[in-house]
C-alpha positions in Angstrom: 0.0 0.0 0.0 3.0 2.6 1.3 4.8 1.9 -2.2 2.0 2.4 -4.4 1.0 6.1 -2.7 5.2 6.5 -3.0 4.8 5.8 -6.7 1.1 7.9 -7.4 3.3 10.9 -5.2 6.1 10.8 -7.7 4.3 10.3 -11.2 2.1 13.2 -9.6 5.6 15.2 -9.6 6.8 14.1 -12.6 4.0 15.3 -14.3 4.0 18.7 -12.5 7.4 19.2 -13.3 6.9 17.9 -17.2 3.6 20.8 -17.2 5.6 23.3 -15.9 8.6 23.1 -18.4 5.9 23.2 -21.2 4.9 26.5 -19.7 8.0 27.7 -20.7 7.2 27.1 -24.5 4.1 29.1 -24.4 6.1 32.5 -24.6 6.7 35.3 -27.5 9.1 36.9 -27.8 8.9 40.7 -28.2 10.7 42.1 -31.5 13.5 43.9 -31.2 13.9 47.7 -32.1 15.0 48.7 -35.6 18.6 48.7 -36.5 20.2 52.6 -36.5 21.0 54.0 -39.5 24.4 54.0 -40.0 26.2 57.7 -38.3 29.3 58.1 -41.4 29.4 56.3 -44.4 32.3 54.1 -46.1 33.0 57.4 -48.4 34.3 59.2 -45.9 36.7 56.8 -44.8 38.5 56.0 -48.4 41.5 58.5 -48.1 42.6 57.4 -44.3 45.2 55.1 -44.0 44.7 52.8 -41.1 47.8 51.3 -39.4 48.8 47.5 -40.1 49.2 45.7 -36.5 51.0 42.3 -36.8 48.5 39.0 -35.5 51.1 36.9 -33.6 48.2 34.5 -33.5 47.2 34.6 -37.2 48.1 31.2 -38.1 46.4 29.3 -35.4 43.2 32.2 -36.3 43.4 31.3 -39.8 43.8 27.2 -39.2 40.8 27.1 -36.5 38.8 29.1 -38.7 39.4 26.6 -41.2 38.9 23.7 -39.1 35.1 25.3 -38.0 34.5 26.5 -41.6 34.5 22.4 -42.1 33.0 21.4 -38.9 29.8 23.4 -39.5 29.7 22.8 -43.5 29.7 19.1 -43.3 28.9 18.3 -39.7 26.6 20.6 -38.3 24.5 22.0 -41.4 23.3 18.4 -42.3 22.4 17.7 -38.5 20.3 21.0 -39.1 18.4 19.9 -42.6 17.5 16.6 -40.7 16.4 18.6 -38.0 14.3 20.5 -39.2 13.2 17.6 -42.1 12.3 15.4 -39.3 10.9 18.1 -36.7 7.1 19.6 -37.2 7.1 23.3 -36.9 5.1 23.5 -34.2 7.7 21.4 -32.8 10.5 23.5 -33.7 8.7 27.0 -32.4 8.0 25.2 -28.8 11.7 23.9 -29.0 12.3 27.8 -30.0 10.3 29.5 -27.2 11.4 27.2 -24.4 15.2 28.5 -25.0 14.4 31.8 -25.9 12.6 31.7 -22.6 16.0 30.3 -20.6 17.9 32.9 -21.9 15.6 36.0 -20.6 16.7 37.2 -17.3 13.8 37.1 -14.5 12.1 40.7 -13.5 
């Protein structure tokens, strides 16, 4: 009798937790303002010379740039496609909301 009340407690949690995180999926999102218009234009910087600083780092830049230029084109972006070939959009917008939701900081 005591383990079956344990176990009705529990699932009763479970599901409480489970409703609650779906509560998080529910949310918008409010759009974010306009961009500015840019303040100078690329005109009126044609005739300045800007210095050349040295990268010490600029072959391990240019090689891990590489290496994530690859990572994403034959890794990542075909994980995506599936994704969202597999995934209803529905789906996809809760998935959407729920992290979009995490990242806001609380009031």
């Amino acid at each position: 009798m005591r383990s079956v009340v344990a176990y009705r407690m529990a699932r009763a949690v479970l599901t409480l937790v489970f409703l609650c995180s779906l509560a998080g999926c529910a949310g918008t999102v409010k759009p974010s303002a306009a961009e500015l218009p840019a303040m100078h234009t690329v005109a009126e910087f044609r005739d300045l010379r800007f210095a050349y600083v040295p990268d010490p780092w600029e072959g391990f830049n240019r090689s891990m740039y590489r290496f994530n230029y690859y990572l994403d084109k034959y890794l990542f972006l075909p994980v995506v496609s599936g994704y969202e070939f597999v995934t209803p959009v529905v789906l996809q917008t809760g998935v959407s909301n729920f992290y979009n939701n995490l990242g806001r900081s609380a009031p």
